[in-house]
C-alpha positions in Angstrom: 0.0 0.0 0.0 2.5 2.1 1.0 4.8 1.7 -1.9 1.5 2.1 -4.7 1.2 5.7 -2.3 5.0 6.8 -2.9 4.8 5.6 -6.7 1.6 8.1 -7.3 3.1 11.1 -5.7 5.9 10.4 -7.4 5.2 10.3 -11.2 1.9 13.4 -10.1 5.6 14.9 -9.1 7.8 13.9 -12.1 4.6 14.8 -14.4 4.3 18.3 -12.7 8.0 19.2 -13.6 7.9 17.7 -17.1 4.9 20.0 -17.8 6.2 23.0 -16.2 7.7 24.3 -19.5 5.3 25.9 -21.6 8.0 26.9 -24.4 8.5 23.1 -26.2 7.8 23.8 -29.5 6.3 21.4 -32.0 8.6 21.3 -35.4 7.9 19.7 -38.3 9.1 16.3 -39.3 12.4 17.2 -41.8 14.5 14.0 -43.0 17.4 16.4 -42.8 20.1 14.5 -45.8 22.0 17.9 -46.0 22.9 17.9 -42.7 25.2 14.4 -43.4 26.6 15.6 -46.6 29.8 15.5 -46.4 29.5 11.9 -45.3 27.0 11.1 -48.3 29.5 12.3 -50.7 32.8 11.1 -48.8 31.0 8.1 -48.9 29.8 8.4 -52.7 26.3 7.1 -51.5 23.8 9.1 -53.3 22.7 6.8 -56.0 22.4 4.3 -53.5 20.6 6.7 -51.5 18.8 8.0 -53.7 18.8 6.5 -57.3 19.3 8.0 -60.7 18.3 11.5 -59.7 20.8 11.6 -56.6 18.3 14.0 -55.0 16.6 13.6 -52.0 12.9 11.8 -52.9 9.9 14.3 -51.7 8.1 11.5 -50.6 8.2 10.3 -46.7 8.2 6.7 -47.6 11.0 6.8 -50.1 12.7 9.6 -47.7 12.7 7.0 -45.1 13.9 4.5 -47.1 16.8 6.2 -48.2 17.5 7.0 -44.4 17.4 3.6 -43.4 19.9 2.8 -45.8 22.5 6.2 -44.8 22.0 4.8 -41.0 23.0 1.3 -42.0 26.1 2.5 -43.9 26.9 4.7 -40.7 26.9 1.3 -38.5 29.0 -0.3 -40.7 31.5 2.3 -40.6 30.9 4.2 -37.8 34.8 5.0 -37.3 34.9 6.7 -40.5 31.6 8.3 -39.4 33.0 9.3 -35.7 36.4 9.9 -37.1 37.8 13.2 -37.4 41.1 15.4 -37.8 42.1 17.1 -34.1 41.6 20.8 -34.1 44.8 22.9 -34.4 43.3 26.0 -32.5 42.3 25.1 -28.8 42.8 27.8 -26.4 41.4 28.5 -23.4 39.1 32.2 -22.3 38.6 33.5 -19.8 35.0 34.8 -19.1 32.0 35.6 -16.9 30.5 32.6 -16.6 26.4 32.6 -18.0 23.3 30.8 -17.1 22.3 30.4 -20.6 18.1 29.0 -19.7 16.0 27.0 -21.4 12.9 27.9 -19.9 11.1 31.3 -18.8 10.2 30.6 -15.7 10.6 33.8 -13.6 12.7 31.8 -10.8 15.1 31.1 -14.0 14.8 34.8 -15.1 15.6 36.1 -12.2 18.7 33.7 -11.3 20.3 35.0 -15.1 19.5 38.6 -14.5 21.8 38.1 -10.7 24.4 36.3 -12.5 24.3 39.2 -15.2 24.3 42.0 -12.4 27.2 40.5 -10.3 28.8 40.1 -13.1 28.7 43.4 -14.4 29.1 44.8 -11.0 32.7 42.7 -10.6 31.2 40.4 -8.0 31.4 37.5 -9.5 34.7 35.6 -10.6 35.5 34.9 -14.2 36.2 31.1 -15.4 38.2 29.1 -17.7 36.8 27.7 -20.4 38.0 25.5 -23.5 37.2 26.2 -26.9 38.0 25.3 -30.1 36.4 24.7 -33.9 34.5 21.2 -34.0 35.7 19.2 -36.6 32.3 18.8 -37.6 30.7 22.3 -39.6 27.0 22.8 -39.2 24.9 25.6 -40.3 24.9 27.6 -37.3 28.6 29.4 -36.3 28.0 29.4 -32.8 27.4 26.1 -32.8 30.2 24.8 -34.1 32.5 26.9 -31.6 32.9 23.8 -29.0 32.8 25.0 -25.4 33.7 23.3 -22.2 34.1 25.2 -18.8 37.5 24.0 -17.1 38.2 22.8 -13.3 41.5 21.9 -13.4 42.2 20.1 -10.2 45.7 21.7 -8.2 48.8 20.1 -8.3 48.8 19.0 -4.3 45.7 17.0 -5.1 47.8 15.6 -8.1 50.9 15.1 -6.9 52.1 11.6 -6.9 49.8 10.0 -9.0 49.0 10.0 -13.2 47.3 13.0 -14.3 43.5 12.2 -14.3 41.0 13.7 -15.4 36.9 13.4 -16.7 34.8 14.8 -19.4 31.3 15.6 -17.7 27.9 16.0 -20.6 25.1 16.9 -18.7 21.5 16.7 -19.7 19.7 17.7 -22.7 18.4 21.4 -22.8 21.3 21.7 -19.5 21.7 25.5 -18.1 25.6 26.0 -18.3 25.8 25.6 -14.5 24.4 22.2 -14.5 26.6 19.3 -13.3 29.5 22.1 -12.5 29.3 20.9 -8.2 30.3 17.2 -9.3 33.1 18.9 -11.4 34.3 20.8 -8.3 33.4 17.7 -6.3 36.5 15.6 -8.7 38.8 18.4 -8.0 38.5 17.3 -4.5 39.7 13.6 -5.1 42.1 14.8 -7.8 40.8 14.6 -10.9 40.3 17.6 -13.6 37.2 17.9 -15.1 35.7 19.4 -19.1 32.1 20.4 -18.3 31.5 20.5 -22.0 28.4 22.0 -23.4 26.3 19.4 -26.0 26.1 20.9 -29.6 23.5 23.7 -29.4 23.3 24.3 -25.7 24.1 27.3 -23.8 26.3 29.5 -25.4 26.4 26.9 -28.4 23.0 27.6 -29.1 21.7 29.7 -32.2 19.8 33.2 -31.0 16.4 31.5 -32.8 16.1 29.1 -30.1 14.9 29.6 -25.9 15.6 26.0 -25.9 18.4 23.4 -27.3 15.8 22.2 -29.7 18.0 21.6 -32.6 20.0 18.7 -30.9 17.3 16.2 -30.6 14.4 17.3 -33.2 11.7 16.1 -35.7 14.4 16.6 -38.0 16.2 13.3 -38.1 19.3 14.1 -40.1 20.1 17.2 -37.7 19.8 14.7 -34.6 21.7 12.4 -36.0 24.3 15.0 -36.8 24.0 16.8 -33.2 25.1 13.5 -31.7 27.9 12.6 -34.1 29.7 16.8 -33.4 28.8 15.7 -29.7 30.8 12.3 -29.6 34.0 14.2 -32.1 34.0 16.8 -29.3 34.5 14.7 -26.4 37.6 13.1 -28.4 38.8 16.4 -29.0 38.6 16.8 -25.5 40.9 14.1 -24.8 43.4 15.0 -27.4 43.6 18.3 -26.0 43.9 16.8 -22.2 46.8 14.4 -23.6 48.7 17.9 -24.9 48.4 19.4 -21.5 49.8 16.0 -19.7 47.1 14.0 -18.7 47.1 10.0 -19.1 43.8 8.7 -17.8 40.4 9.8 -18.7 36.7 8.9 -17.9 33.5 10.3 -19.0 30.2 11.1 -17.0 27.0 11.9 -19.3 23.8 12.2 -17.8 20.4 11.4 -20.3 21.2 12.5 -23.8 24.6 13.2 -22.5 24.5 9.4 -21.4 23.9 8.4 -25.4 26.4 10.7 -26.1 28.9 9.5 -23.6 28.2 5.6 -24.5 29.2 5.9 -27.6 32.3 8.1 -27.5 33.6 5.7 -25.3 32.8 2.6 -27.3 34.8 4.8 -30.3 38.0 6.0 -28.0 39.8 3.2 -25.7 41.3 6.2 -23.9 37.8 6.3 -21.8 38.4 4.0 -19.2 35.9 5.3 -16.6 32.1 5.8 -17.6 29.6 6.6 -15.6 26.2 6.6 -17.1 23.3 8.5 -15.4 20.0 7.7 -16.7 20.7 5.4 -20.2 19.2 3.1 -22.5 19.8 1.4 -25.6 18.0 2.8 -28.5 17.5 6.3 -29.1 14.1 6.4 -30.9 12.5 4.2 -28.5 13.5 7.0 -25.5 12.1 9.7 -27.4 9.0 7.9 -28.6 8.2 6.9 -25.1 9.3 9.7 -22.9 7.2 12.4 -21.4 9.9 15.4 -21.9 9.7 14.3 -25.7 5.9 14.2 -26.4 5.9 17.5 -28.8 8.8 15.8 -31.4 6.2 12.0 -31.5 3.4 14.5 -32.1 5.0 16.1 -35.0 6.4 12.5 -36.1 3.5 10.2 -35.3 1.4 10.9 -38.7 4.5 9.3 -40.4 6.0 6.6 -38.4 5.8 3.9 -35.8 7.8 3.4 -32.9 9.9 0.7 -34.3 10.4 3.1 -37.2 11.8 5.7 -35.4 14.1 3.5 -33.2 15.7 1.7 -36.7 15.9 5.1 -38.0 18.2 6.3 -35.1 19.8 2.9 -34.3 22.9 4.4 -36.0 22.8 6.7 -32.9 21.8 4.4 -30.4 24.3 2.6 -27.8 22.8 -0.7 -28.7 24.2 -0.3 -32.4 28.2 -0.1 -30.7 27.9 -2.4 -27.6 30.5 -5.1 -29.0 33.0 -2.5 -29.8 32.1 -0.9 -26.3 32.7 -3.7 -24.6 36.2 -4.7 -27.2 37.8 -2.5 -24.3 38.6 -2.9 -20.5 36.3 0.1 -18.9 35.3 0.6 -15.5 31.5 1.4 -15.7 28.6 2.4 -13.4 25.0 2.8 -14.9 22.5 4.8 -12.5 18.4 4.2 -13.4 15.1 6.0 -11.3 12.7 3.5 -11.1 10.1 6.3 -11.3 11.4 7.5 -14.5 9.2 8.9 -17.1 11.3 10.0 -19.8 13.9 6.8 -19.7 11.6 4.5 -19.0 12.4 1.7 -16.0 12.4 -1.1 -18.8 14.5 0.6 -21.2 16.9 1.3 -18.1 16.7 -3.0 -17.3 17.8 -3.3 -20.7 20.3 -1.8 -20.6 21.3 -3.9 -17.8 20.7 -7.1 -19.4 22.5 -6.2 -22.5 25.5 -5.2 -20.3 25.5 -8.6 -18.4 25.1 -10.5 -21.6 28.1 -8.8 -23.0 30.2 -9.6 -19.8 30.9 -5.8 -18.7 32.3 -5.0 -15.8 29.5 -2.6 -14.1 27.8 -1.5 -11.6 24.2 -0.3 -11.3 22.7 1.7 -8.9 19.1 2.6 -8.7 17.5 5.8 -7.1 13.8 6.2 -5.8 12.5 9.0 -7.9 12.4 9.6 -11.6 14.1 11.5 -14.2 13.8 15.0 -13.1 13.5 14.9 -10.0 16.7 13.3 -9.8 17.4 17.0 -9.8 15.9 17.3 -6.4 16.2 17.5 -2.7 17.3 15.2 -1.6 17.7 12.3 -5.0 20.5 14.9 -6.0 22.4 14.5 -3.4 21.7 10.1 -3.2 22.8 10.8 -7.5 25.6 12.8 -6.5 26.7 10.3 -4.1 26.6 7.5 -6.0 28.5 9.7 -9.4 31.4 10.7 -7.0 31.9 7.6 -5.5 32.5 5.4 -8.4 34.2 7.9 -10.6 36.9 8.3 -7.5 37.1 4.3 -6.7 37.2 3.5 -10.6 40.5 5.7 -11.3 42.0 4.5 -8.4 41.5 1.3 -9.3 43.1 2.1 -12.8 45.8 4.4 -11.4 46.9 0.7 -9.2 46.4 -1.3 -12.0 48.6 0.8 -14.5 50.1 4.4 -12.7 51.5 5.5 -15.9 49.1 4.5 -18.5 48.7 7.1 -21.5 49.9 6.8 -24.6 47.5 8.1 -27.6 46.4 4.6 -28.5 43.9 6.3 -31.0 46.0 8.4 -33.2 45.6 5.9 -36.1 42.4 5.8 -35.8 42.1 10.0 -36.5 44.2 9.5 -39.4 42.7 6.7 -40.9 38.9 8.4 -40.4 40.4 11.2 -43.2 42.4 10.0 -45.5 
């Protein structure tokens, strides 16, 4: 009785604050080819794309069709897809650091417009941040301008061991201050931490947008694209950690960041440490399903099914790299809400199954609330607990088992991905 009681407050709760936002905006469905281009035509797919005409077909079925083949060919050679030349102008700025919102909710207004006024008023400590030019060009500038706010840890809490350190991706349509207490939290056990934004969040995102809409969209080309400049960044990442001395390197990525995160790592041995916070294996069927994602199903329900959707975006779906994930030794933790209404609890026991049937060494944890209000007093902190833990016991376990791991086992592969 008791436990029916908890589970009804706590999806009327987890309802209330995915329906809070009144700015979700229904898009049309786009199929979205020109945003792969360059792979189409590296590739030389476009009569098997598209046939004679090499042209896009205007019709959904034949559109879909075509997809299903690009997302096929993706799979097949997803380290040409994922592969990428390292940027040759990272540098780090030093700014202000920004909110950046995604919703309009005075609370959220009014926090910005404080962070603005100390700001302005010299109160409030500038930041280092990383940038440089993702390998991977979009149609919006600002976008392609990778950003990732740095907490170096100090050289006492360094000293005597390898230089570790963790790239963090928190959630989709993240404020830029989200997930920045676990990366202060590593800089207590050591470890340096790359709170790197997702492609078109905060100050990544174009001026059109209140939300970071254009990185998970009825437009299934541009998603598909979002999540392939998101898993090039975090390598970027690393390649720019190995230039400044680092040897060992995990990745945290919570929701989308968790897709995101899953398969950078299954594409980069150099991830040893993942912590995944809220996962699952198939893309489509998370955004078909979840509650935080009901506006892009409205706009692609007259055209598809479920399973349609979840083939179409297997080629960015964890399930899709598993065996090359698992090809390498990673320490990895997978955290699940059993209340959760956006990542459903049985995609989230999938993932678990899938893991054990590919002989992974994990862990999962489970926390008593859903998917936002893991955000809350007091499942953040129970989240937070469980996050800080096994990132610090995972790289000391690494840092015993190898204290000066770190060569760049992955060069080849960069070179190989553009040739």
């Amino acid at each position: 009785m008791l436990r029916k009681v908890y589970a009804d407050w706590m999806y009327r709760w987890e309802t209330a604050l995915t329906t809070r936002d009144e700015n979700r905006i229904v898009r049309p469905l786009e199929w979205g080819f020109d945003w792969l281009d360059d792979y189409i035509d590296r590739r030389n797919l476009r009569s098997k794309l598209f046939g004679p005409s090499q042209l896009p077909s205007p019709t959904d079925s034949a559109a879909q069709q075509a997809m299903l083949r690009l997302g096929a060919d993706i799979v097949e050679n997803s380290d040409t897809f994922f592969g990428y030349r390292t940027p040759d102008d990272f540098r780090l700025e030093e700014r202000h650091p920004q909110l950046f919102p995604t919703n309009v909710r005075p609370e959220t207004l009014q926090k910005d417009a404080t962070l603005r006024q100390r700001a302005a008023a010299g109160k409030l400590a500038k930041a280092q941040f990383l940038r440089f030019t993702s390998p991977v060009r979009t149609m919006h500038p600002e976008n392609d301008q990778v950003n990732a706010r740095w907490y170096p840890a100090t050289a006492e809490k360094q000293a005597g061991k390898p230089k570790q350190a963790i790239i963090v991706m928190p959630q989709w349509n993240a404020d830029a201050f989200s997930h920045n207490a676990l990366c202060a939290l590593f800089n207590r056990f050591g470890i340096s931490a790359l709170r790197l934004s997702k492609p078109y969040h905060d100050i990544r995102r174009p001026a059109e947008l209140e939300r970071s809409d254009y990185a998970v969209s009825a437009n299934i080309g541009r998603t598909i694209s979002a999540c392939r400049q998101a898993v090039i960044d975090i390598r970027c990442c690393l390649d720019w950690l190995e230039s400044e001395g680092y040897e060992q390197f995990g990745v945290l990525g919570t929701s989308l960041g968790s897709c995101y995160a899953f398969i950078a790592s299954a594409h980069d041995a150099r991830l040893r440490v993942n912590a995944f916070n809220h996962a699952a294996m198939n893309f489509g069927d998370v955004v078909w399903t979840g509650q935080s994602t009901r506006h892009i199903r409205e706009a692609l329900e007259p055209v598809m099914t479920q399973a349609g959707l979840a083939e179409l975006w297997r080629c960015i779906s964890p399930i899709s790299y598993l065996e090359k994930f698992a090809a390498a030794t990673k320490k990895v933790l997978v955290v699940h809400a059993t209340y959760d209404l956006t990542f459903r609890a049985e995609f989230s026991l999938q993932v678990l199954e899938r893991f054990r049937a590919a002989g992974l060494d994990f862990v999962s944890k489970v926390l008593p609330c859903g998917h936002y209000t893991t955000g809350e007093t007091p499942y953040k902190f129970i989240d937070g607990w469980y996050l800080g833990s096994f990132v610090y016991s995972a790289f000391r376990s690494i840092r015993e088992a190898q204290p000066t791991a770190g060569a760049r086992h992955n060069e080849h592969l960069h070179e190989m991905a553009v040739d």
